[in-house]
Wavefront OBJ file of the C-alpha trace (Angstrom):
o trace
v -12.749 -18.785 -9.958
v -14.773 -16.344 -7.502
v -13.575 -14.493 -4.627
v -15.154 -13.138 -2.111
v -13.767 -11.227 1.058
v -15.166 -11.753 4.909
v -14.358 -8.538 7.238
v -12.681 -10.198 10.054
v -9.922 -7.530 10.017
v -7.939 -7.259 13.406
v -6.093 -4.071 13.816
v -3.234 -3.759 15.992
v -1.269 -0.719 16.784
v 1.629 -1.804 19.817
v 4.010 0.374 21.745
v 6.799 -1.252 23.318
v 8.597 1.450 25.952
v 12.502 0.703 25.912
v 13.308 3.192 28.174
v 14.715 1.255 31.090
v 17.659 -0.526 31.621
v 20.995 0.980 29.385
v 23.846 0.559 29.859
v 26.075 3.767 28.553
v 29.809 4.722 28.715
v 31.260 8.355 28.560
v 34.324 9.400 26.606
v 35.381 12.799 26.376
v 38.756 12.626 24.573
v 39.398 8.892 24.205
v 39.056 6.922 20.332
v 35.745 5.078 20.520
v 36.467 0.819 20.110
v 34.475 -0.839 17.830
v 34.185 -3.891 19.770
v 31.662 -1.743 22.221
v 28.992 -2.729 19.187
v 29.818 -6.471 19.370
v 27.445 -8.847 21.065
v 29.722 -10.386 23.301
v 31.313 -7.038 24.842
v 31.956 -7.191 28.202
v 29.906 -3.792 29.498
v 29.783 -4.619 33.333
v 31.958 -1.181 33.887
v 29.296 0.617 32.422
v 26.843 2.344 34.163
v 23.384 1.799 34.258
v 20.249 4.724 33.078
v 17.068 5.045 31.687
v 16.418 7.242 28.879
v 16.508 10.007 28.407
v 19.681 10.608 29.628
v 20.930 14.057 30.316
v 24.353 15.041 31.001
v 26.311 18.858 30.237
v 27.292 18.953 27.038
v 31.212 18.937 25.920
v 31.605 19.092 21.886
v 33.966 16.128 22.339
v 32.197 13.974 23.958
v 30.880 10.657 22.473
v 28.025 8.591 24.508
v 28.010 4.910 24.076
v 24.154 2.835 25.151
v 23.867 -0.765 24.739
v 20.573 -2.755 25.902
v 19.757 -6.251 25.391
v 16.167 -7.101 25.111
v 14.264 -10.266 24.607
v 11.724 -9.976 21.865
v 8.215 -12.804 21.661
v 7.438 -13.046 18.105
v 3.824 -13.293 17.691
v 3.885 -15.934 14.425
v 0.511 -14.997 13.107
v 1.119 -11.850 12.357
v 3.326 -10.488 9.119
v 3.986 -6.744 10.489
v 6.585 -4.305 10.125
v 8.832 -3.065 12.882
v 10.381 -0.175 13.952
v 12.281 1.506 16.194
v 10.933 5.101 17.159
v 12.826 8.200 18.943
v 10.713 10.687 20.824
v 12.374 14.136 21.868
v 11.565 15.809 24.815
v 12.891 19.187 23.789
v 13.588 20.929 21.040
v 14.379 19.822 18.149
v 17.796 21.548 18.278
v 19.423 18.890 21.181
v 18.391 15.683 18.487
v 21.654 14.087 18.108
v 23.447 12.431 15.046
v 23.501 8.931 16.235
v 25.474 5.378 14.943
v 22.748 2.241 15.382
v 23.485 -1.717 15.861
v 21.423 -4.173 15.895
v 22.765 -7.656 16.535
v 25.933 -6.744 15.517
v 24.695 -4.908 12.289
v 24.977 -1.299 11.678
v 21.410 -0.430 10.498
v 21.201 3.493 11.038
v 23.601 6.332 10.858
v 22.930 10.029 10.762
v 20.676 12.885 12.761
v 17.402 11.375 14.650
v 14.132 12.857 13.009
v 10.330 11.712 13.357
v 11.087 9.106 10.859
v 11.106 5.730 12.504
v 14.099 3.337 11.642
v 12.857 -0.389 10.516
v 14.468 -2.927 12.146
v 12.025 -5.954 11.158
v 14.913 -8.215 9.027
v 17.706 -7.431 12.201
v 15.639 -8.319 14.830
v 16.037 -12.016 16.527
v 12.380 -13.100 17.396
v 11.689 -15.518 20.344
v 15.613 -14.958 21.382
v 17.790 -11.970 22.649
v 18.475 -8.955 21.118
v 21.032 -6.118 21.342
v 21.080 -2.732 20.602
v 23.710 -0.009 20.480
v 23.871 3.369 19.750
v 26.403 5.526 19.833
v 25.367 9.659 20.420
v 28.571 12.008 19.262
v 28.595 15.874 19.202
v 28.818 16.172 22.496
v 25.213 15.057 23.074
v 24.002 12.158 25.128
v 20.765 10.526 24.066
v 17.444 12.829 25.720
v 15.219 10.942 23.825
v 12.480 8.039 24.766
v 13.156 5.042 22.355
v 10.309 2.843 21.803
v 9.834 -0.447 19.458
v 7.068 0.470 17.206
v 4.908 -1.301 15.124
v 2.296 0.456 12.641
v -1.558 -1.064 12.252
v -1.672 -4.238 10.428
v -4.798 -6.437 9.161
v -5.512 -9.778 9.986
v -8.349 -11.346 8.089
v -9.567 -13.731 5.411
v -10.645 -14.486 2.125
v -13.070 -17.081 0.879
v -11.987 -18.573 -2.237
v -14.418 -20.218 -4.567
v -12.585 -22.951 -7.278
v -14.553 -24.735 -9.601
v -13.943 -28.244 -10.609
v -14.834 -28.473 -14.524
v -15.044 -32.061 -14.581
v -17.358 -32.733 -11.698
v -18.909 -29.420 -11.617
v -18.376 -29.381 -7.718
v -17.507 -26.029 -5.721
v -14.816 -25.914 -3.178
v -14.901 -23.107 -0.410
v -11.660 -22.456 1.375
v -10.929 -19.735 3.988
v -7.629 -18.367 3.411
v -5.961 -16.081 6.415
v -4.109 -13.255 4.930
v -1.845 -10.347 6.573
v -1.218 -7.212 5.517
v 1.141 -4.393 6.611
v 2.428 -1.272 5.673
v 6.400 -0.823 4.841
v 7.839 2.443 5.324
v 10.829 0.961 3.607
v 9.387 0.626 0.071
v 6.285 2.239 0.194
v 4.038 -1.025 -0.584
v 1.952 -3.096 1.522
v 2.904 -6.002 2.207
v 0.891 -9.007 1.875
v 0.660 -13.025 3.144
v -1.666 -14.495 1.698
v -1.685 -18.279 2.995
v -2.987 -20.676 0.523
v -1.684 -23.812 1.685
v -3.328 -24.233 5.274
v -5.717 -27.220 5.631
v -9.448 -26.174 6.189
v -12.287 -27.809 5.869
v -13.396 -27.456 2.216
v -17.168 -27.720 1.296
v -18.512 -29.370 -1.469
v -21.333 -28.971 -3.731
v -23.026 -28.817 -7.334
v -23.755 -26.150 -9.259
v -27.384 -26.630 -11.182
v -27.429 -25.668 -14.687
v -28.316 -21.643 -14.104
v -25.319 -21.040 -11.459
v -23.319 -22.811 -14.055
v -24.461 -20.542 -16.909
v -23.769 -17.606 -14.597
v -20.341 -18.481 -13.149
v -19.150 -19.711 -17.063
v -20.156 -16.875 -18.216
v -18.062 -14.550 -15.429
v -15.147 -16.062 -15.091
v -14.052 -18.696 -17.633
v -15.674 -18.072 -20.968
v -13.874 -14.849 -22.381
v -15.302 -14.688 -25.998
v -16.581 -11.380 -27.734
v -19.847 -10.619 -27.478
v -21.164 -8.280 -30.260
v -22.996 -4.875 -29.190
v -25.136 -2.675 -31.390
v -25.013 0.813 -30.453
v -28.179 2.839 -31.643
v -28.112 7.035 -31.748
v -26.476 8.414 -28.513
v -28.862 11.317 -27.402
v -27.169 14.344 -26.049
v -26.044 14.188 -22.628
v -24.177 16.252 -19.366
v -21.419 14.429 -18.648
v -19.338 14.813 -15.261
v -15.978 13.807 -14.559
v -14.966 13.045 -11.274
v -10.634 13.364 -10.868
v -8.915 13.332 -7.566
v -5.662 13.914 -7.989
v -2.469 15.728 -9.809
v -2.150 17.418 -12.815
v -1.200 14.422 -14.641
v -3.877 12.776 -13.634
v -6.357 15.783 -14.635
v -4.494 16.818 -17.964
v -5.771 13.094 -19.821
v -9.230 14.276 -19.205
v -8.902 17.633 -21.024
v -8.893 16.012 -24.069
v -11.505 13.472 -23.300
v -13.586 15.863 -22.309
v -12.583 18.068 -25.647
v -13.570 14.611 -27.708
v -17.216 14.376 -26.360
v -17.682 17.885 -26.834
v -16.949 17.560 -30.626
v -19.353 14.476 -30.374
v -21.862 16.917 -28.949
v -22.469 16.546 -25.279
v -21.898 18.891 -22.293
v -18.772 17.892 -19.959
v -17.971 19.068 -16.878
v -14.633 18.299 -15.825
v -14.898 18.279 -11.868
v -11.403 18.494 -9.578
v -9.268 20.833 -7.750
v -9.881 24.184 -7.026
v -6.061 24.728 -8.275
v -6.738 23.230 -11.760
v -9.497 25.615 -12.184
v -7.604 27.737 -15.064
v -6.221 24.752 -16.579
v -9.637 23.525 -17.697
v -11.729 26.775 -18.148
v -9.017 28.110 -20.545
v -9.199 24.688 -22.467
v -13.101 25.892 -22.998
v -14.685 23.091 -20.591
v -16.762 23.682 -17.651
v -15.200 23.557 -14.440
v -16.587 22.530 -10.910
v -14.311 22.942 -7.883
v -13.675 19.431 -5.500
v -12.299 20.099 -2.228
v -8.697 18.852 -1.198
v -5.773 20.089 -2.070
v -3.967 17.876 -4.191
v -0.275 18.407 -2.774
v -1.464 17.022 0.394
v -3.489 14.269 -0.799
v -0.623 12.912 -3.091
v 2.109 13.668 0.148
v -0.506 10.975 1.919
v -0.679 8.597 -0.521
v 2.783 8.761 -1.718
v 4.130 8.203 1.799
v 1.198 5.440 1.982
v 0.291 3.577 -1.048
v -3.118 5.293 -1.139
v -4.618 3.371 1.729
v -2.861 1.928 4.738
v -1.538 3.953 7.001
v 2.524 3.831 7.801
v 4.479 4.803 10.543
v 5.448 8.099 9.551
v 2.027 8.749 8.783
v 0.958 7.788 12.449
v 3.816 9.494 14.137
v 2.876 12.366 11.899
v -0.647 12.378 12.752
v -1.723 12.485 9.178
v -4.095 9.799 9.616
v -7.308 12.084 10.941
v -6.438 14.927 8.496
v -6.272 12.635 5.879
v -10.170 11.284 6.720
v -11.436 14.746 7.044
v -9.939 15.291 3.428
v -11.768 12.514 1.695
v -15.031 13.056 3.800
v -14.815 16.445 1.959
v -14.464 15.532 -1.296
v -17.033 12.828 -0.678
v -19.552 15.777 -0.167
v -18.024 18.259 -3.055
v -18.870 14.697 -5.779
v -22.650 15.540 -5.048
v -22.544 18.758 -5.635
v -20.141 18.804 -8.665
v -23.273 16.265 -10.026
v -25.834 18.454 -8.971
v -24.937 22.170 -8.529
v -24.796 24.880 -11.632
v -21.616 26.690 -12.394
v -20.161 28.591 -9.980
v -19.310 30.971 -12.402
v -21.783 31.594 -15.230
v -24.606 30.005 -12.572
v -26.099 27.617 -15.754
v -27.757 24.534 -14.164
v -26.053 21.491 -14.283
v -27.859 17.692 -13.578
v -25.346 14.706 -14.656
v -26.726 12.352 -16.752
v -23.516 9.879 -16.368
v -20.356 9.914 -14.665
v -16.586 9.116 -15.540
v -14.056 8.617 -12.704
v -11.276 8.060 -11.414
v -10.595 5.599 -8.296
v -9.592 8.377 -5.711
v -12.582 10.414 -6.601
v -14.343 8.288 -3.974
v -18.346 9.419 -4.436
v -18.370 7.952 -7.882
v -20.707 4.746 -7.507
v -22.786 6.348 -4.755
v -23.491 9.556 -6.585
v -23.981 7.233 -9.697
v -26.558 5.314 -7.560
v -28.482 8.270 -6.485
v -29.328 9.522 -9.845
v -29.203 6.289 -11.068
v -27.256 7.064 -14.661
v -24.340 5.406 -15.867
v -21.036 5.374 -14.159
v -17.394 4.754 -16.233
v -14.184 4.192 -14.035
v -10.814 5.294 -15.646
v -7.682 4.878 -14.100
v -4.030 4.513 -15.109
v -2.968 1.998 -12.642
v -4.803 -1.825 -12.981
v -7.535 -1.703 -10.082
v -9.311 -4.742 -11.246
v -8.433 -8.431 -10.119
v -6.209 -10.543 -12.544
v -3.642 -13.743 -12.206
v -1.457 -11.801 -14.618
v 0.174 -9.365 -11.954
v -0.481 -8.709 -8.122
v -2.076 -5.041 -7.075
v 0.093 -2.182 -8.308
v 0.015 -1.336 -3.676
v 1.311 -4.670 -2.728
v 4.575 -6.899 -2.547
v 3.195 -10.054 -2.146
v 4.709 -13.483 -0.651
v 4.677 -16.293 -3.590
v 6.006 -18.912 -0.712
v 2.551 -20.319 0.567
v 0.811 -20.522 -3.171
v 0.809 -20.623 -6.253
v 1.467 -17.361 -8.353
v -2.101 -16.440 -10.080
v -3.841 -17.436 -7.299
v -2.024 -14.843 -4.926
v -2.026 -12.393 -7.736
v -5.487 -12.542 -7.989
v -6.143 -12.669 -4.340
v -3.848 -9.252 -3.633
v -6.407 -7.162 -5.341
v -9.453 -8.174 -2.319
v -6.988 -7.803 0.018
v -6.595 -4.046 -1.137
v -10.165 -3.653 -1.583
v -10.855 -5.174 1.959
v -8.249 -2.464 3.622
v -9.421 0.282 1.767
v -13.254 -0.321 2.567
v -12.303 -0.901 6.261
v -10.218 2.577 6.762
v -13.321 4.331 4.553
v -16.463 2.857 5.863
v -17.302 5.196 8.160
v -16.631 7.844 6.216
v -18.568 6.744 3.047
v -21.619 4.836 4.831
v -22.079 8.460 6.554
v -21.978 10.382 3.302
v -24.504 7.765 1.753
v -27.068 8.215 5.302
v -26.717 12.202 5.286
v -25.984 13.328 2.191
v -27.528 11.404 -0.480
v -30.360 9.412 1.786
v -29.467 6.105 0.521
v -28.976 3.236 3.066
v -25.674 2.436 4.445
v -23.806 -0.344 2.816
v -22.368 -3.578 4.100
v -18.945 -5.039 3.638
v -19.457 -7.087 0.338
v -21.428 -4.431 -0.601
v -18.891 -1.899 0.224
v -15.832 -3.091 -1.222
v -17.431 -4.786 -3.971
v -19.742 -2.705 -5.456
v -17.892 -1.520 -8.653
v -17.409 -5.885 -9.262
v -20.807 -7.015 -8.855
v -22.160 -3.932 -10.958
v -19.488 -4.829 -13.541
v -18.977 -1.090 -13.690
v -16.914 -0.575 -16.906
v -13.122 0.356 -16.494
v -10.441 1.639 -19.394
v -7.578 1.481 -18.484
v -5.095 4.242 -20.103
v -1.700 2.726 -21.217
v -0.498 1.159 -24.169
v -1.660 -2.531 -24.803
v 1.921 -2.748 -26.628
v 3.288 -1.897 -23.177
v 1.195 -4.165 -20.424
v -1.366 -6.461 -22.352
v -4.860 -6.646 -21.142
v -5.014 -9.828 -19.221
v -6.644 -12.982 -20.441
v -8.835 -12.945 -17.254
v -10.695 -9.688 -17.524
v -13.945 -9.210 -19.099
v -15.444 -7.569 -21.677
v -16.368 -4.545 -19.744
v -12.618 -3.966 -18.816
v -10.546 -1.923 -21.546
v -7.005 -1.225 -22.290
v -7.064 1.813 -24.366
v -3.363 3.015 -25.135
l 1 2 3 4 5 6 7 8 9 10 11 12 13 14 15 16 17 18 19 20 21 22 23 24 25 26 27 28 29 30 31 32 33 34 35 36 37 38 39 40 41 42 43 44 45 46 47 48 49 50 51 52 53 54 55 56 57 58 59 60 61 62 63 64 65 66 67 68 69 70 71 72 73 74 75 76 77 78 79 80 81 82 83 84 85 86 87 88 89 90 91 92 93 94 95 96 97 98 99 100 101 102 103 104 105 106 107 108 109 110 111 112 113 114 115 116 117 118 119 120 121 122 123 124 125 126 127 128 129 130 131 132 133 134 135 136 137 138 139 140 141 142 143 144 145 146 147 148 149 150 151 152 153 154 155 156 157 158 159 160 161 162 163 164 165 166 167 168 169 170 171 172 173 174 175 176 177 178 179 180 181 182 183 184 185 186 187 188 189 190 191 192 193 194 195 196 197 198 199 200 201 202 203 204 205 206 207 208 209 210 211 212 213 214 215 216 217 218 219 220 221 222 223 224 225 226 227 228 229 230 231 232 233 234 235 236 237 238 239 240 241 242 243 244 245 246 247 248 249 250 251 252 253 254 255 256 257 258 259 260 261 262 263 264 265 266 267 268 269 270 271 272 273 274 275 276 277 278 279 280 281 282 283 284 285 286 287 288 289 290 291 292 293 294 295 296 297 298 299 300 301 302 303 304 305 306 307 308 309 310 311 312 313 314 315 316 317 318 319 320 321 322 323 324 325 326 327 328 329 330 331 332 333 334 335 336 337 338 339 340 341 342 343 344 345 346 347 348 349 350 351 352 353 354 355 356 357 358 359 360 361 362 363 364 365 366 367 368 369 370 371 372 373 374 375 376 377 378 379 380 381 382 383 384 385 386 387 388 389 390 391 392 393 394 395 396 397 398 399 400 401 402 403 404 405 406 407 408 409 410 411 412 413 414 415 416 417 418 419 420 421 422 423 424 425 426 427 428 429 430 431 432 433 434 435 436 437 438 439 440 441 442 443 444 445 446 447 448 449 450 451 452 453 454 455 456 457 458 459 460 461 462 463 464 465 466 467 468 469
């Protein structure tokens, strides 16, 4: 089995203004009914607005606004949805609010810029109501909108092999993937039981050799290591100080074994590793506002808060930064005791970005660490995604999840990295298999640090893929 992704990613980002049309009632010392929630309410007494809707405030007043809405379900699409309150004021006149939707109470407390998912309450292709009811003696000034993040649209061409008559089938499979607010995760379709067209067609004897050899055959091979000569090792880490600390005594462990390590990250970790006696280069970003970004986004996709937010740009300008600090942590002496410094191989993290390109340029040896599973398996779906097991079967989609990732990660970074390849290091932009492939097709190793006791390494991974404890 061989996957490989196509870029025929549609992005969509719609607005939907709901702004006209309420109906609201206005009680200043009367016991609100609960039946004003219910579908079936009879609200013809009520007047009619558009929001916002300002009125003088009394502290005893409560503000009742119902709207019905018909909402076209577009059934291609797997996307989250939301319903989004914009203030035209300060911040101070937001009001505590009570939200139905169809009859379900799906929000109650004070309005902020987080957005309020409604994508499991809302009737699709039918009529929908909405009430809210605005107490503290404020009436709603705020523009409501339906709201629903960027999502991906694309596919995946799966390869399967027939053992017995050596044939190759090709099949397209559409995918969707969208970012939940609700979880944190992506969420992902993958649709494995459409009829396509399926091409067939024999392997000869080399392409056999070579796919065998990949994919199904999983026995040891045995590897002599000579005398390692002495060499400058960097390590690339983006991230915490959980993710640095590991590294410390890596990097302690190949100094005993006599090589030079420089242990590249943070500017805020610089302490931590010079007073462990290892060489420290500075990479730009500031790690409490790369992890608030992928903590609030699984890494990659951005969510709703994130767009409301405007994280999104501030985000890009972070990792086109670090992108350009990776070639100079491989390149530049120390910034303190100005020794030269050329790497002679790399160790990395994912989120360190310029690994493989730098790796490229100097053309030494590159080793990708990570305590998360970043490489495709069957055994378990990508650590980012909640994935739909209702249109295929389980190791398939599991397996799949992973280019999906890799396919929405490339497409939010290509820009970014394709411009730090032209300018910075001279070496050609890349393509999309290219791209998002790169670490496969090299077989760049990965170790992986937890315990095998803990999460086996799966059947399906190579050689050059470790589970270290």
């Amino acid at each position: 089995m061989s996957i490989a992704n196509r870029n025929d990613a549609v992005e969509f980002n719609d607005v939907v203004d709901l702004n006209r049309e309420w109906k609201y009632l206005h009680l200043i010392s009367q016991t609100p009914k609960n039946d004003y929630a219910l579908v079936n309410y009879d609200d013809k007494h009520w007047k009619t607005i558009e929001l916002p809707h300002y009125e003088t405030i009394n502290d005893t007043s409560v503000y009742w606004y119902r709207k019905r809405f018909h909402w076209r379900y577009k059934s291609n699409i797997s996307q989250q949805i939301y319903f989004n309150f914009c203030s035209v004021e300060n911040d101070n006149k937001i009001p505590g609010i009570i939200l139905w939707l169809n009859e379900e109470l799906i929000f109650t407390g004070t309005l902020s810029k987080q957005p309020i998912e409604i994508t499991s309450y809302l009737h699709r292709n039918a009529d929908n109501f909405v009430v809210i009811c605005s107490s503290d003696g404020y009436s709603l000034s705020l523009s409501t909108y339906i709201f629903m993040p960027k999502a991906s649209i694309g596919q995946l061409n799966y390869d399967h092999i027939d053992e017995n008559t050596l044939k190759l089938k090709r099949k397209k499979l559409d995918y969707t993937a969208s970012f939940s607010d609700t979880d944190g995760l992506i969420d992902v379709v993958i649709d494995s039981t459409q009829k396509m067209d399926e091409e067939q067609y024999s392997l000869d004897e080399d392409e056999w050799v070579n796919v065998s050899r990949l994919d199904i055959d999983q026995s040891q091979e045995t590897v002599i290591a000579g005398d390692i000569p002495r060499l400058a090792i960097l390590i690339l880490i983006v991230g915490t100080r959980g993710d640095v600390q590991p590294f410390i005594a890596l990097a302690k462990t190949l100094r005993s074994y006599g090589h030079r390590v420089r242990l590249a990250t943070h500017e805020t970790f610089r302490k931590f590793v010079r007073e462990n006696g290892i060489e420290f280069y500075p990479l730009a970003g500031d790690p409490a506002d790369l992890m608030s970004f992928m903590v609030k986004n699984a890494g990659i996709l951005p969510s709703v808060s994130s767009i409301v937010s405007g994280d999104v740009g501030k985000s890009r300008r972070i990792i086109a930064d670090i992108l350009k600090s990776t070639w100079k942590a491989c390149i530049d002496e120390d910034d303190e005791t100005g020794v030269p410094f050329v790497a002679e191989a790399i160790i990395a993290n994912p989120p360190s970005y310029g690994h493989i390109h730098c790796a490229q340029k100097l053309q030494i040896p590159l080793h990708m660490m990570f305590t998360m599973p970043w490489s495709p398996t069957s055994a378990f779906p990508h650590p980012f995604c909640k994935v739909n097991y209702d249109l295929g079967p389980t190791d398939l989609i599991n397996r799949l999840s992973y280019g999906v990732v890799d396919m929405l990660t490339w497409s939010g970074m290509r820009d970014i990295i394709n411009e730090f390849r032209v300018d910075t290091l001279q070496l050609p932009s890349l393509h999309t298999i290219a791209g998002f492939q790169g670490l496969t097709i090299e077989k760049v190793p990965y170790t992986y640090c937890w315990s095998p006791s803990l999460v086996p390494k799966p059947a399906d991974w190579p050689q050059h893929i470790s589970v270290s404890g």
